[in-house]
C-alpha positions in Angstrom: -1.7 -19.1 38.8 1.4 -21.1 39.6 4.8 -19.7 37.7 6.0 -20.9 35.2 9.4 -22.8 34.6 11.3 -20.3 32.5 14.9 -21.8 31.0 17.3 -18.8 30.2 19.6 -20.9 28.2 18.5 -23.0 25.5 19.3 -23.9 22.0 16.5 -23.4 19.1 16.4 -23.9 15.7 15.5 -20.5 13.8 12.9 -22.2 11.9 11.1 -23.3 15.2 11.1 -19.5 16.5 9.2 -18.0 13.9 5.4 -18.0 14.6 6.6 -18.6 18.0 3.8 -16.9 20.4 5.1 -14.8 22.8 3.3 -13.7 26.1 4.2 -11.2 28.8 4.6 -12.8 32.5 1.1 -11.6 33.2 0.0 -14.5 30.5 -1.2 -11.8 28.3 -0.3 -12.7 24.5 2.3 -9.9 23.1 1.7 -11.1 19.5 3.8 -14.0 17.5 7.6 -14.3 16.2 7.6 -12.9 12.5 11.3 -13.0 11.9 15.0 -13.5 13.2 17.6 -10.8 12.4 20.8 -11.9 12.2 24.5 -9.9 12.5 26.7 -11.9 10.6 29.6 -10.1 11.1 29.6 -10.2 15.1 28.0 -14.2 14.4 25.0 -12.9 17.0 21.2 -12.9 16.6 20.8 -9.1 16.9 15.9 -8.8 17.2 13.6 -11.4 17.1 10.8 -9.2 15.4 7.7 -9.3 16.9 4.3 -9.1 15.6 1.7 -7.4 17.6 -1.4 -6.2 17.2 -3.9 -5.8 14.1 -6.3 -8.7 13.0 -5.7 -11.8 11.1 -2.2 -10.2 9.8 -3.7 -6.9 8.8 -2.3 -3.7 10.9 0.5 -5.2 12.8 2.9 -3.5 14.3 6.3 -5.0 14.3 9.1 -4.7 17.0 12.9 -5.6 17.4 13.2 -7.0 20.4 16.2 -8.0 21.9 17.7 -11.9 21.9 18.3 -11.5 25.8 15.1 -9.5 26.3 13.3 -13.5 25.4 13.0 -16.3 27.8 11.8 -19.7 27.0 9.2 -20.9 28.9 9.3 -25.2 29.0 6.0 -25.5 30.6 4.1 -24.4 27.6 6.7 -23.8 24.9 6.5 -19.9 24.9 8.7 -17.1 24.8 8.2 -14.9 27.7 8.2 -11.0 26.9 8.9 -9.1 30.3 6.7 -6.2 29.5 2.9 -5.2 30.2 0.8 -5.0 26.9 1.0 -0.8 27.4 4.8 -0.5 27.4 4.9 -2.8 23.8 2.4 -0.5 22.7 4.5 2.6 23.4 7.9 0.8 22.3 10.1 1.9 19.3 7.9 -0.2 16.3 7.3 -0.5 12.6 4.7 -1.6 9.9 5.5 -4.3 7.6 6.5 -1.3 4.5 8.1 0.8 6.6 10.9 -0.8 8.6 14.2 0.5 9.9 17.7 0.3 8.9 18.6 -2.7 11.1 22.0 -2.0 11.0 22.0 1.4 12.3 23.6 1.2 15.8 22.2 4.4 16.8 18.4 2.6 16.7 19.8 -0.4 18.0 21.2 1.0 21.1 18.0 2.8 21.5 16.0 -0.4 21.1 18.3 -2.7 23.3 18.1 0.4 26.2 14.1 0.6 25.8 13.8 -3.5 26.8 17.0 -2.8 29.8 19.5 -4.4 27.7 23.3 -3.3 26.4 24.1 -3.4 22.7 25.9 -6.6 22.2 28.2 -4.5 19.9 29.1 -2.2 22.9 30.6 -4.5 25.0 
């Protein structure tokens, strides 16, 4: 399978990210782009949530994944998720009712260190 052309800087519009598929560099599908959280305060996108798993909607799990943990690939307009299918399945995630408090830095440092990324907010 020939690699794919990955961009690491490009410009989106939100709108166009969610429902987004994602996909691992394997080619394996991770799940699809439910939602974009945004800090104003810091004027950053802090997770792309990330719907994986269940059937037709029903049993996702959900996961914050960091902005710089996402590449764009331009051969076949995909994010590209640098984890196997087993790591996402052991990451920090959520269901739909029962979501974290987005702003606690504490989980955020813990998500942004599980996907080998610094908290923006630490820098």
């Amino acid at each position: 399978m020939a690699r794919k052309e990955v961009v690491r800087s490009y410009l989106i519009r939100g709108t166009k990210l969610i429902g987004k598929e994602v996909e691992n560099r394997a080619g394996e599908d991770l799940g699809d782009i439910e939602d974009i959280v945004i800090d104003l305060s810091q004027g950053r996108i802090a997770y792309a949530v990330l719907s994986f798993g269940g059937f037709l909607g029903a049993g996702d799990r959900f996961f914050a994944i960091p902005p710089e943990a996402l590449e764009w690939s331009a051969d076949d307009d995909r994010l590209i998720l640098d984890v196997d299918k087993r790591s996402l399945e052991r990451a920090p995630g959520f269901d739909k009712d029962n979501g974290p408090d987005m702003a606690d830095r504490a989980w955020g440092s813990s998500i942004y260190r599980f996907y080998g990324r610094s908290p923006y907010w630490e820098e």
